[in-house]
C-alpha positions, 0 to 999 in steps of 0.5 A, a space after each residue: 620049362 621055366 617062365 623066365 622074365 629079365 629086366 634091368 634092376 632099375 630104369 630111370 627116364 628123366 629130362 637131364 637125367 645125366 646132371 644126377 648120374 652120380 646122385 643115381 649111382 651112389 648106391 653103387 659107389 663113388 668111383 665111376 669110370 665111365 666108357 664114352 666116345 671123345 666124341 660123345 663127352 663134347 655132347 654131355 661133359 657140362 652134365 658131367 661136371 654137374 653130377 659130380 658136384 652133387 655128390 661129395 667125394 665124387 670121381 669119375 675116371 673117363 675111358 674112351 671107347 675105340 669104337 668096336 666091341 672086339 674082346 681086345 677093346 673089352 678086355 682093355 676097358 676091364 684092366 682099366 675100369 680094375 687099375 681105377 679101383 672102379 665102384 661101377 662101370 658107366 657106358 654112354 652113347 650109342 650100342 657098341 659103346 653099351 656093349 661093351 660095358 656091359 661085358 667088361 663090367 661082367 669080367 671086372 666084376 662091376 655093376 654097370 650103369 647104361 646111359 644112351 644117348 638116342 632112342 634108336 634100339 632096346 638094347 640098353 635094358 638087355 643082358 647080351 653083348 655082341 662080340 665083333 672082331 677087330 674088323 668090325 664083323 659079328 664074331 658071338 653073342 656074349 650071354 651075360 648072367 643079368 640085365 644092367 643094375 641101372 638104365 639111365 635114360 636123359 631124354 633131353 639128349 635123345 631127343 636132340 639125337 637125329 630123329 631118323 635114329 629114334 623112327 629105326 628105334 620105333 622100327 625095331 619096337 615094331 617087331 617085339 609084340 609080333 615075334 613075342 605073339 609067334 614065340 607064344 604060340 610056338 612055345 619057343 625059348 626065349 633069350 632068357 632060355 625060358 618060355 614066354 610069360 603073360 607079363 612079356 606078352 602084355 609088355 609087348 603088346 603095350 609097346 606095339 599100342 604106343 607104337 601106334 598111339 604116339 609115333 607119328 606125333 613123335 616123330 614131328 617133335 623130334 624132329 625139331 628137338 622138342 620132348 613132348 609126352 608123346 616123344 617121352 612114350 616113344 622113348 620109354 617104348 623104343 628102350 624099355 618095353 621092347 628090351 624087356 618083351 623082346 628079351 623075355 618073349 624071344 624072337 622069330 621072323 622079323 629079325 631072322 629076316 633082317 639078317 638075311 638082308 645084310 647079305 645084299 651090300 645096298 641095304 648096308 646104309 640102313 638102320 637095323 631097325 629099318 631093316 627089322 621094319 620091312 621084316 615084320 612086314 613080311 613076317 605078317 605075309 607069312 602069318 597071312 594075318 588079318 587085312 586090317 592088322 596088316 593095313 595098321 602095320 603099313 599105315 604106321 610104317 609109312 607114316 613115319 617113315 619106315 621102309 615098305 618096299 625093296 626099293 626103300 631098303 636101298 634095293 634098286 634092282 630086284 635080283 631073285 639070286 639075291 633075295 633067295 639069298 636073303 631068304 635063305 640066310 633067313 631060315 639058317 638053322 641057327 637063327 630065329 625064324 623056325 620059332 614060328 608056329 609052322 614050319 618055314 622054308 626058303 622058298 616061303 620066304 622068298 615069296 613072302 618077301 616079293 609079296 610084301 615088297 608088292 604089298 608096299 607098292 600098292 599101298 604106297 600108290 594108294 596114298 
């Protein structure tokens, strides 16, 4: 099996990135359309207008985004990008928008430029689309044949963002190095359809260290919306290197776990990667790791706010039909948890989450 490494041609992280988007995306073309929210443009049209004056003979064709990444909003967005005789398709904003012009520059044949707007998920350097129907519920995983030309990442703008969105960036960071270490072991195929390399390993570890080096000093600055050196690592941690080690080292418990628990409607309010969060905790009662790696993992959780407990994933009540639910759901055979070194079942699971859910309490009571 081949080694299989993905990454976006280029990833840019500045402060006031977007002023030079157009300066950026010469290389591609002087004719942008760019996919954004009514919303969003309020936020970044000064920065807009800025960028076209410093390219001469400069446009830029804006396309709102509905707000779903349905095939008829992509098909949409790609007739339009095609009638503006498009040299490059821009997405700016959060991860439906991205999606979806990830895949309609796929279909239009175009280059794509993927400019967040928050540090919330790893999902702009990344080659898939999560495809939804109209009503808004996962419909496929659309594989693209590679990773986004440019990442454009303005951390002005991130960190302007509620800083709630970059801590669930940082939750779902968490996972890369520990499903990277279990798809290693196992020898799993990663979302490239190859096996995990050194390089991913390496890049996952290094975003699991600056997890640990920098969130809780992050998290302070952002929360009053300055950008320090510890917010710029974070940012650089949430986007880059997780996309990279998690796309090519691949995925296990963690995010398997995470699926289940939308199943239970009280976790609905919660960030994805709040909820990846409780998932590599108990992903780690699984690997029944080492005390002090797993107190590490608690330790940082609970310093920025991450969920340990049931309780903090909007779970009042424990109810075992439910959480066998999740468990259950978790261990599909088309997900990601059998890419762990052993063999899981249901019944793991489950006492791996109550487990965990306890583990959080007591460690919580300690503080």
């Amino acid at each position: 099996m081949a080694i299989i490494i993905g990454s976006p041609s280029r990833y840019i992280q500045q402060r006031d990135a977007l002023s030079d988007l157009v300066s950026f995306t010469e290389q591609f073309g002087k004719k942008l359309f760019v996919l954004i929210t009514k919303t969003g443009y309020k936020r970044v049209e000064a920065q807009l207008n800025e960028s076209i004056k410093k390219v001469e003979g400069s446009s830029i064709t804006l396309c709102y985004f509905n707000g779903e990444c349905s095939t008829k909003e992509v098909n949409r967005i790609k007739e339009e990008a095609i009638l503006a005789k498009a040299d490059v398709l821009v997405g700016i904003g959060g991860g439906k928008t991205m999606d979806a012009a990830k895949a309609a520059a796929h279909y239009a044949k175009l280059p794509v430029v993927i400019c967040p707007t928050a540090a919330s998920t790893d999902a702009p350097c990344s080659a898939l689309s999560v495809i939804y129907t109209e009503e808004g519920v996962v419909e496929s995983y659309l594989f693209l044949p590679s990773n986004p030309s440019l990442v454009l990442m303005d951390t002005t703008i991130a960190t302007k963002a509620p800083a709630r969105l970059m801590v669930s960036g940082m939750g779902d960071a968490l996972a890369t190095y520990f499903e990277t270490r279990a798809c290693q072991k196992s020898n799993a195929i990663n979302c490239l359809g190859g096996n995990c390399s050194v390089t991913a390993l390496a890049i996952s570890k290094l975003c699991y260290d600056t997890l640990i080096k920098n969130g809780y000093q992050a998290l302070l600055a952002a929360k009053n919306g300055n950008c320090t050196k510890a917010v710029e690592e974070i940012i650089e941690a949430n986007t880059y290197l997780s996309g990279v080690g998690f796309e090519s080292g691949g995925i296990a418990a963690a995010h398997a776990i995470h699926n289940g628990f939308t199943s239970i409607a009280e976790t609905h309010h919660m960030y994805h990667g709040e909820k990846v969060a409780f998932g590599v905790l108990t992903q780690l009662v699984l690997e029944n790791v080492e005390r002090d790696e797993l107190e590490e993992v608690i330790s940082f959780l609970m310093e920025v706010g991450l969920p340990v407990t049931l309780e903090e994933l909007g779970i009042k009540e424990i109810k075992e039909e439910e959480i066998r639910q999740v468990a259950k759901l978790a261990c599909a055979a088309t997900d990601t948890l059998h890419n762990m070194p052993f063999p899981v079942d249901a019944d793991m699971v489950y006492d791996a989450i109550i487990t965990a859910n306890e583990l959080g309490h007591y460690y919580k009571d300690e503080n």
